[in-house]
C-alpha positions in Angstrom: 17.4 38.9 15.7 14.8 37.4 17.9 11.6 35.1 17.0 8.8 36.5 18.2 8.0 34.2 20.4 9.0 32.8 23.6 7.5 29.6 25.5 8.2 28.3 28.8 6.9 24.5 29.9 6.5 24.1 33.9 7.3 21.0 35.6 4.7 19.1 35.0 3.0 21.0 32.8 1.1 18.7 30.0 2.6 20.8 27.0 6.0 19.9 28.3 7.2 17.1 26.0 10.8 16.9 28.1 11.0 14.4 31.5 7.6 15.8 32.7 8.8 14.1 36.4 12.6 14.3 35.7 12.6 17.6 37.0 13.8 19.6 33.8 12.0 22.4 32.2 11.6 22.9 28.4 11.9 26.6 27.4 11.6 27.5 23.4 13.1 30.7 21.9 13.3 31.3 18.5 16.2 33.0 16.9 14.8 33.9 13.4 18.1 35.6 11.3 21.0 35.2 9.0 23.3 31.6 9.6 26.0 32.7 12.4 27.1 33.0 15.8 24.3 34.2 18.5 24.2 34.5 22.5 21.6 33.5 24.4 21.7 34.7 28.5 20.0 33.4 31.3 19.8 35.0 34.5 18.3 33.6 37.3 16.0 35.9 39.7 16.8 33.5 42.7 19.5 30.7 42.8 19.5 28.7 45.9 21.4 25.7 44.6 21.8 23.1 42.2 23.2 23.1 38.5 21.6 24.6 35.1 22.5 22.5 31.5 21.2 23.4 28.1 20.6 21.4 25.0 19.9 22.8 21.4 16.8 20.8 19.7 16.1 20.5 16.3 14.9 23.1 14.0 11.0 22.3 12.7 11.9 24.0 9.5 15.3 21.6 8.8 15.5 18.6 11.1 19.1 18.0 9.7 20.7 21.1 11.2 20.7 19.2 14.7 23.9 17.9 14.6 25.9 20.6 13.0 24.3 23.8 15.4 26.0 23.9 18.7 27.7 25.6 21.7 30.8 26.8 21.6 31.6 27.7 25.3 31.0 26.3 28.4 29.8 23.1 27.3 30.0 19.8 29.3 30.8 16.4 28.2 28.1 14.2 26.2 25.4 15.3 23.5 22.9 12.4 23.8 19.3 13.0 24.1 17.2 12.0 27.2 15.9 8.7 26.2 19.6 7.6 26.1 19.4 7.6 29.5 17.7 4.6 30.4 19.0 2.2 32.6 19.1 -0.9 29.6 18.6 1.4 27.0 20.7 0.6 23.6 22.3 3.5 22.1 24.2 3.0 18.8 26.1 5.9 17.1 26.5 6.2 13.7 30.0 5.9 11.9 30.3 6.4 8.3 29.5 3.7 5.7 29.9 5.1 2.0 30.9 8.9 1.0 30.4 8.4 -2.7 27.0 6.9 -4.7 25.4 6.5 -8.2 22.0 7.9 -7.6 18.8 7.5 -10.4 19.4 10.8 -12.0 22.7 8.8 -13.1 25.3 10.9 -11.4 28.2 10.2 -9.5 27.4 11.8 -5.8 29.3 12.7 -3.0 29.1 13.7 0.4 32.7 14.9 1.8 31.9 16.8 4.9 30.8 14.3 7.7 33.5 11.8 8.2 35.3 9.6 6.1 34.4 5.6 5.5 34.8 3.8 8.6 35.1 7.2 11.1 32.4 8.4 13.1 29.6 10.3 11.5 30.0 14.2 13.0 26.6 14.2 13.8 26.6 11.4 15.8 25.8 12.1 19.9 28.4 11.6 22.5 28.5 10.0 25.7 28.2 10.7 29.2 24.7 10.3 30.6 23.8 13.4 32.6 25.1 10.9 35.7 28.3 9.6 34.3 27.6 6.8 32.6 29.0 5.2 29.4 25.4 6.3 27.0 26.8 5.0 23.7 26.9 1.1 23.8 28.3 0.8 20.2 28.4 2.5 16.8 26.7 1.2 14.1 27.3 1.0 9.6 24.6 3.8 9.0 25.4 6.8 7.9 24.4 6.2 3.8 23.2 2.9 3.7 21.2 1.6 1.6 17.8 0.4 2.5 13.9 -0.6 1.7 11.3 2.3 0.8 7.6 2.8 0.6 6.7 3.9 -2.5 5.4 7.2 -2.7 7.2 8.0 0.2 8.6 11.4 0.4 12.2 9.7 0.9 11.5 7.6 -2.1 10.6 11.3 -3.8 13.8 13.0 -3.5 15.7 11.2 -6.6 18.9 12.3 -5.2 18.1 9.6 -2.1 17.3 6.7 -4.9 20.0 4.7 -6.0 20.3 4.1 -9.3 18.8 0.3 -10.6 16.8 0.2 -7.6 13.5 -0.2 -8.9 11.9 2.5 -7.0 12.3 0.3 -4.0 15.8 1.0 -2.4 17.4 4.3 -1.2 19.7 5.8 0.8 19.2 6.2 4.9 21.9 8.2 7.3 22.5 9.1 10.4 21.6 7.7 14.0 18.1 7.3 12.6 19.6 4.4 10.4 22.0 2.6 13.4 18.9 2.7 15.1 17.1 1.0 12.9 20.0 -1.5 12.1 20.9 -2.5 15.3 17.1 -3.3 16.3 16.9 -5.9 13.6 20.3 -7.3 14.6 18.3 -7.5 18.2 15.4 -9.0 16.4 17.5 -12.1 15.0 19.2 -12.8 18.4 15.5 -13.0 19.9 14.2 -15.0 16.9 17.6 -17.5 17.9 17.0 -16.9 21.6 13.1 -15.6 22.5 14.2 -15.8 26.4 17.3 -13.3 26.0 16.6 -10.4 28.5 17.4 -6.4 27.6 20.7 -6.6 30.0 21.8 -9.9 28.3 21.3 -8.7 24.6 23.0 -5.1 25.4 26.1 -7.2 27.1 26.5 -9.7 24.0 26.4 -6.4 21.7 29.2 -4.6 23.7 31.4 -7.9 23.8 31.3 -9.2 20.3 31.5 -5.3 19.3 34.7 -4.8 17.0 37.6 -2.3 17.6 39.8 -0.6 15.3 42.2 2.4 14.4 39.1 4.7 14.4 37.5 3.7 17.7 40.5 3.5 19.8 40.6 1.7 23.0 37.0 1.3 24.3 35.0 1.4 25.4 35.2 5.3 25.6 31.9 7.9 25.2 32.0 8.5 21.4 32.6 4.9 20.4 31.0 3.0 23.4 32.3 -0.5 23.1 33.2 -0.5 19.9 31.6 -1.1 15.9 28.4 -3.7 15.7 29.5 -7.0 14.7 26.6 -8.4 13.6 27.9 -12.0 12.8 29.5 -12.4 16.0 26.8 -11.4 18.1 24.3 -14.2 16.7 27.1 -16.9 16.7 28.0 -15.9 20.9 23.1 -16.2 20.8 23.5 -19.4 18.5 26.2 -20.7 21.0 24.4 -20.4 23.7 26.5 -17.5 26.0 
């Protein structure tokens, strides 16, 4: 069954939140129905040349259902999202840090179903770029870790996030949201060591001092990049002066 609505963001258009000059177009269709398998077709009323990809965005009414909706046929290598793509950007992916936590309620939970300790998180976005390059440049410890809230935050709400002896303080983050936010401070103490460090420089030192194991394989490779973030060993190669 089909939302009721349908929108379609020109080129340039200034509703079109996707690469306004990159030359993609953004088109929203709503599928509004029971959890399962649908089809959408696109048929183009003149084709003259060139190449047509898809992506599936999030749903507004449950942000988490991004990594778990996809396509199942004719899909092409790499899942990241467009601001991967930047020349220097870095783009960790998430591998799985804890399955099993004491929360404040005083329970024992578990979450089973998205990678064990130590193997990537399944939500976690793939590499290519759109051109063939690498796109991950490492995978960081995120997925369930335990960090700092704002009180009276909605995260610090939901009592199944809180960890239990926490003070009301510390809770649970996940996902690439997290290895985001972990490898940027790992960048901000290798610029408070070394202010003069450029974007290519700091993304280099990351890759090299990244560590490999039995999960990531040989690297680097597009689901792993170069490897997990070793944040030790990239401040002592800063400290030493490489």
């Amino acid at each position: 069954e089909y939302g009721n609505w349908f929108q379609y963001y020109h080129l340039a258009s200034s509703r079109n939140q996707v690469l306004t000059l990159g030359g993609k177009r953004q088109i929203r269709v709503d599928l509004i129905g029971q959890p399962g398998r649908y089809e959408v077709t696109l048929h183009g009323a003149k084709v003259t040349s060139g190449r047509f990809d898809a992506f599936i965005g999030p749903n507004p009414e449950n942000p988490m259902s991004e990594p778990f909706n996809k396509f199942l046929a004719h899909t092409a290598p790499g899942s990241l999202w467009d601001g991967a793509s930047a020349q220097h950007a870095i783009v960790p992916g998430c591998y799985v840090h804890r399955t099993e936590w004491k929360s404040k309620m005083g329970r024992g939970l578990a979450q089973m179903g998205e990678g064990k300790v130590g193997e990537i998180w399944l939500g976690s976005g793939t590499g290519p770029t759109a051109d063939g390059r690498e796109g991950v440049t490492l995978c960081a410890p995120a997925d369930r870790i335990v960090t700092a809230y704002a009180t009276g935050s909605d995260w610090a709400k939901a009592r199944r996030n809180l960890i239990a002896n926490d003070g009301g303080l510390y809770g649970l983050s996940s996902g690439t949201t997290a290895s985001a936010a972990l490898t940027a401070g790992v960048v901000a103490l290798m610029l408070q060591a070394d202010a003069t460090l450029t974007a290519p420089q700091i993304k280099r030192i990351l890759q090299e001092t990244a560590k490999r194991d039995g999960n990531t394989g040989r690297v680097p490779n597009p689901l792993w990049g170069h490897g997990k973030l070793d944040a030790y060993a990239a401040l002592a190669r800063v400290s030493a002066g490489k």
